[in-house]
N, C-alpha and C positions, 0 to 999 in steps of 0.2 A: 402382206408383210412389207417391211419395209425395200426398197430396190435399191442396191449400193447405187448402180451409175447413176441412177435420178437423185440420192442425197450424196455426194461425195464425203462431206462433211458427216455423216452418221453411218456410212455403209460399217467403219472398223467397228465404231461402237456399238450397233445394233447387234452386230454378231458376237462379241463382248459379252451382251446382258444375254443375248439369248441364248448362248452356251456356260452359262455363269452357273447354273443348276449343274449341269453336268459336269465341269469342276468340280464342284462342291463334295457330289456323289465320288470322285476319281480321287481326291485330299482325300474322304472318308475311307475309302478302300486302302487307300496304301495306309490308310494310320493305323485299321485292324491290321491288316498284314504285319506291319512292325511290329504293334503290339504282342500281337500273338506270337510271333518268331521269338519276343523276347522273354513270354513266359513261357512257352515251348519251352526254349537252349537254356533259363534257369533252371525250369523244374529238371532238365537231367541233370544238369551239374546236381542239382539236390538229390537224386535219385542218388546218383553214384557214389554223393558222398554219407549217404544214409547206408548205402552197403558197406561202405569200405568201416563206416562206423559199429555197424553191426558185425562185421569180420571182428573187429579191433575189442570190441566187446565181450564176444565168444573166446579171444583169444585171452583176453585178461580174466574171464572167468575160469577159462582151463588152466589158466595160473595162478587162482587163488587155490583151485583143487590142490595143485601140484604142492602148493608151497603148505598146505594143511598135509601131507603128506609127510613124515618124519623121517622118512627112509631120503628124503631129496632136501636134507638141508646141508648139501654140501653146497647145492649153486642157489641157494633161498636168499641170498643178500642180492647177487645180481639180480634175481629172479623181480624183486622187491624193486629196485632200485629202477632199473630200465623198462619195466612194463606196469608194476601197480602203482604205483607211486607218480608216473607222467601225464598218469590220466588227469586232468585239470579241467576236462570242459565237457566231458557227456556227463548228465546225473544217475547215479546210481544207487540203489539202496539192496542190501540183500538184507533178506529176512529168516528165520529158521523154519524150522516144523513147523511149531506153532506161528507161527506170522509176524512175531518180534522182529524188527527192524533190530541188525548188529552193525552193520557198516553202513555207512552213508558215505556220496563221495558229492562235489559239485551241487550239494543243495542248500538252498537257502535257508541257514539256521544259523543261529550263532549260541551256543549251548552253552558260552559264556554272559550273554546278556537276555536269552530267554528260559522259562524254566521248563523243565521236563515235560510239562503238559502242552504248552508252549509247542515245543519241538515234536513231539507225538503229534499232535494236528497236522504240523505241518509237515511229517511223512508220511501222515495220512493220507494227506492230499496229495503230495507228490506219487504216493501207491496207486492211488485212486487213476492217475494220468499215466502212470505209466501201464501200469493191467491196460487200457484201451490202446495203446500204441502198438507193443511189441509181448508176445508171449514171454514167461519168464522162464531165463536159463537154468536149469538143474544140477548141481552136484553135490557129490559125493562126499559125506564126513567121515572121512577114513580112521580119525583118531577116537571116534565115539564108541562107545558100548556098543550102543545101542542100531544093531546092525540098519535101522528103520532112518536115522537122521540122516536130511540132507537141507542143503541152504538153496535160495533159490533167491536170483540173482535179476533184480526189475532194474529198466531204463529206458528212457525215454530220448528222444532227438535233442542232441546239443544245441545251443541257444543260437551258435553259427549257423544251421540249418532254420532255425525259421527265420532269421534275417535274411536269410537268402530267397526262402520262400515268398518273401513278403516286398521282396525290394522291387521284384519289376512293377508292383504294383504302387509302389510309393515314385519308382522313377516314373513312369507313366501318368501317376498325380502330378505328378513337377510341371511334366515334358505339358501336358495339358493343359495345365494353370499359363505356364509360358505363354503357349501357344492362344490361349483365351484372352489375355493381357494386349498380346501382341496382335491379335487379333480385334480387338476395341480401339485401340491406339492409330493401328492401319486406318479401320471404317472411319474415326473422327478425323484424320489427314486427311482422308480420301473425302469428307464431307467439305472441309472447311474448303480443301483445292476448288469443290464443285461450287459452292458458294461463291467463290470469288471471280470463277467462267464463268455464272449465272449474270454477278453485278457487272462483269465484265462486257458479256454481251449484249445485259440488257441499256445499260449506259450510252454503246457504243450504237443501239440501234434506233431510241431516242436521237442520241444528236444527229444522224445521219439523216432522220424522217425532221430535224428541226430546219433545214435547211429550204431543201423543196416544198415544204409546207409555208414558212415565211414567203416564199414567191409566189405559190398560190393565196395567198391571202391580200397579198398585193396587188395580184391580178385580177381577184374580186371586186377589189375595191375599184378598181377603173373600169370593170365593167358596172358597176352598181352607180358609177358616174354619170357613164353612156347612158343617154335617154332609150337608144335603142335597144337593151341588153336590159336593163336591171331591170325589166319587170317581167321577161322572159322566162321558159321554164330551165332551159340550160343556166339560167343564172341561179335560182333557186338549187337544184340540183346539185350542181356545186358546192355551194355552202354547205349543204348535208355533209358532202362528201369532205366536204375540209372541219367542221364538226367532227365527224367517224374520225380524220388522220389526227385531231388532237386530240381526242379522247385516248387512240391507240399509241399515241407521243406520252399521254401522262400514264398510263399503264406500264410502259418499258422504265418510265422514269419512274417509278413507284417501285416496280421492283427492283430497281437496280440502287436504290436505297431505304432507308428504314420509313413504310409507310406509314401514314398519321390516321388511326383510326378514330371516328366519331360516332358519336350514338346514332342507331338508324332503325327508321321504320324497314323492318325487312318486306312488308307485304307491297311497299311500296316501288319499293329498289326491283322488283320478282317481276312486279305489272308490267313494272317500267320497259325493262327488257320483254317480254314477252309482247308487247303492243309494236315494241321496234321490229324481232322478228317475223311477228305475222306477215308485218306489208312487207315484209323481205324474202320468203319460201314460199317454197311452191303451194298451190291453190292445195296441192292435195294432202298437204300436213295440218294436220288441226292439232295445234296449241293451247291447252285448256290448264286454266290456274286455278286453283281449289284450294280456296284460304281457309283456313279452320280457325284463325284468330289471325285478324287485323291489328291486332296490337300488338305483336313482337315487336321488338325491339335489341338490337347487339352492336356490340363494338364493331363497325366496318367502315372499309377503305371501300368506297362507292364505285369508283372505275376499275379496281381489282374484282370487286364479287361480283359487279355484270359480265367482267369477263368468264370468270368459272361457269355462272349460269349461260351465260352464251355459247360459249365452249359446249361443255355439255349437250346442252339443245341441237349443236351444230353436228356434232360426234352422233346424237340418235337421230337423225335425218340421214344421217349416212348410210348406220345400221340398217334403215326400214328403207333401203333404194329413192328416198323422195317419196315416200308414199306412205302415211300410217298416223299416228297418234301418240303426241307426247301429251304424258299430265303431268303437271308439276303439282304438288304438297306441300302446303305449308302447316305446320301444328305445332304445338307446346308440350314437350317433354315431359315428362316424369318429375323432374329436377329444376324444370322454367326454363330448360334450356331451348333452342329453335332447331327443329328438326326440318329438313327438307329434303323430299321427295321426289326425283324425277327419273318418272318409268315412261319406257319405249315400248312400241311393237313390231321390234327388229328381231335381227337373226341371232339376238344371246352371245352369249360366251361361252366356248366351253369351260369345265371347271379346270380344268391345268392350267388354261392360261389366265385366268382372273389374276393371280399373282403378279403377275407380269405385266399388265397394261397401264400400270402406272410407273413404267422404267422407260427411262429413257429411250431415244430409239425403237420401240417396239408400237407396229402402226400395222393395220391389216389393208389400211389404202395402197394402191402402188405408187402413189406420188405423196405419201402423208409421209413426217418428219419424224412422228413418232415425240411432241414431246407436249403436245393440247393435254395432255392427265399428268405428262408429268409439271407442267406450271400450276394445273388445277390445284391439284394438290400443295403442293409449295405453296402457293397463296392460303388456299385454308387452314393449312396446319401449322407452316414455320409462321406467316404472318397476322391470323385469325384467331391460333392457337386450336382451332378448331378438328375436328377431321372428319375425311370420307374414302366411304370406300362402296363397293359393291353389297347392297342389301340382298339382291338377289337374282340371278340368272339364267332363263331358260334357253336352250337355244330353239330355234324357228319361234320363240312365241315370245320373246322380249327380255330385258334389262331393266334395275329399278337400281340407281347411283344413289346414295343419300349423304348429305351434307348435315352435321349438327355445328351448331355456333352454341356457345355459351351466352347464357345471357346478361 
């Protein structure tokens, strides 16, 4: 992993990404917890006030008894007044013996613009919902014959009560959408910030390497003067080496602005670096290119996608201690697109962390930076339009990265 005091500059950030999961999981826990306290503390408020509405129910139906009662029409106007007549917002229908709907209260009809059949449906329906709700209250027809008749008294939860039921789940929609909004808006600030540290630093480390490289270039040239130097091997060597620092001067300059893709033989561009690294690793890595079509062809920035493949090559010599066997793949996709293939036989990945090795800061070297995948990537994808990622990962028995370009 990465060692803060050997990167001072990524110690914060590496611990950042790599507790970034566990956040996530911490944000996730407190949001059920909200959540759930607030449909919890609604649903009693709705409980409690579904009793008080069933009290308030019972009680106006012991006063419809009362007030059919002839013998109590001394207090039948208050009676009328302050308890049957307030009720505005639970639905009720009472029905006789036979199941004839007599009173309706709070239900949706209007008996002046629908007709009779009309209006029977729909206390049909509203029967239909209340019978599954609440059983129906029973009383007494004191003033009938027929010692047998009583009314029975259906209702169902006032329309207050399922908005209340319903609301922590609509404020919880909100609070979400908010939060998801707020949440894309963040990640693109937080992209475009990282964007412009990217050109920021890649800018700034071009001009730094344009500097010392113009004096060795200089210094070349006067030894390539000297009779005694310029046909030497430290002369030659050299120049390699000031070749490598421009090549690695037009990569920082490339990304640190918008690079210029050209049309490219890819089989070529793969050889190319892989002939470089051979004479550059140890005797005991064996580098094998395996072209399945010579003739791909894609939009690429030349000094940016040696680098990816270099990177890469460089990261499975790591994996396999200096010792093993890289293949690299080249072949033609499904869709003409170029697919490429480079498996190790190194020590894998486990599967948790496959996610994470393309974030910044996150390195299993003790002296690595932690950001060789994350430019891999940024070049393939934001500049290539291409992507890669992990094909597949054993650990002790190897790694397969694959690379698609469009073609």
């Amino acid at each position: 992993m990465v060692n803060p005091s050997e990167n001072p500059f990524l110690g914060n950030a590496s611990s950042m990404y790599q507790s970034k999961a566990a956040l996530k999981w911490i944000a996730l826990a407190f949001s059920l917890i909200i959540g759930i306290a607030s449909v919890f503390y609604t649903n009693s408020i709705v409980e409690e006030l579904k009793e008080r509405e069933e009290r308030y129910i019972d009680l106006w139906a012991k006063t419809l008894e009362y007030t059919i009662n002839p013998d109590n029409s001394d207090n039948l106007i208050f009676i009328v007044q302050e308890i049957v007549a307030p009720n505005n917002s639970i639905p009720i229908i009472v029905v006789d013996t036979d199941g004839k709907p007599t009173i309706y209260r709070n239900v949706n009809v209007d008996s002046s613009r629908q007709s009779a059949e009309q209006v029977a449906k729909v206390l049909e329906r509203e029967l239909s919902i209340m019978e599954q709700e609440y059983e129906p209250i029973t009383i007494y027809d004191s003033q009938s014959q027929d010692q047998q008749d009583y009314f029975y008294i259906y209702y169902r939860n006032s329309d207050l009560i399922y908005r209340l039921r319903y609301y922590p789940y609509v404020q919880l929609s909100v609070i979400a959408a908010f939060v998801f909004f707020g949440y894309v808006a963040f990640s693109y600030s937080r992209r475009a910030e990282q964007n412009q540290v990217w050109v920021g630093l890649a800018k700034e480390t071009a001009h730094q390497l344009g500097t010392p490289l113009s004096s060795l270039m200089a210094w070349l040239e006067i030894m390539k003067i000297d009779d005694d130097l310029k046909d030497k091997e430290v002369t030659r060597e050299l120049e390699k080496d000031i070749d490598k620092l421009e090549l690695i001067t037009s990569r920082f300059s490339n990304i640190g602005s918008v690079p210029v893709l050209t049309d490219q033989n890819i089989s070529k561009i793969i050889h190319s670096t892989v002939s470089y690294l051979q004479k550059r690793v140890s005797k005991k890595v064996e580098l094998v290119f395996d072209c399945k079509d010579d003739l791909l062809n894609a939009e690429i920035n030349k000094p940016l996608f040696d680098w990816v493949i270099e990177n890469l090559c460089k990261n499975a010599i790591d994996a396999m201690g200096g010792v093993g066997k890289i293949t690299i793949t080249l072949k033609e996709g499904k869709y003409g697109d170029a697919i490429i293939d480079i498996k190790d036989t190194g020590k894998g990945i486990p599967s948790g962390k496959i996610k994470e090795i393309f974030r910044p800061g996150y390195s299993t070297k003790k002296r690595g930076w932690g950001l060789g995948l994350t430019l891999a990537k940024r070049i393939i994808e934001n500049y290539h339009s291409g992507k890669i990622s992990v094909k597949e990962s054993v650990v002790n028995l190897g790694t397969t990265f694959r690379i698609i370009l469009k073609k």
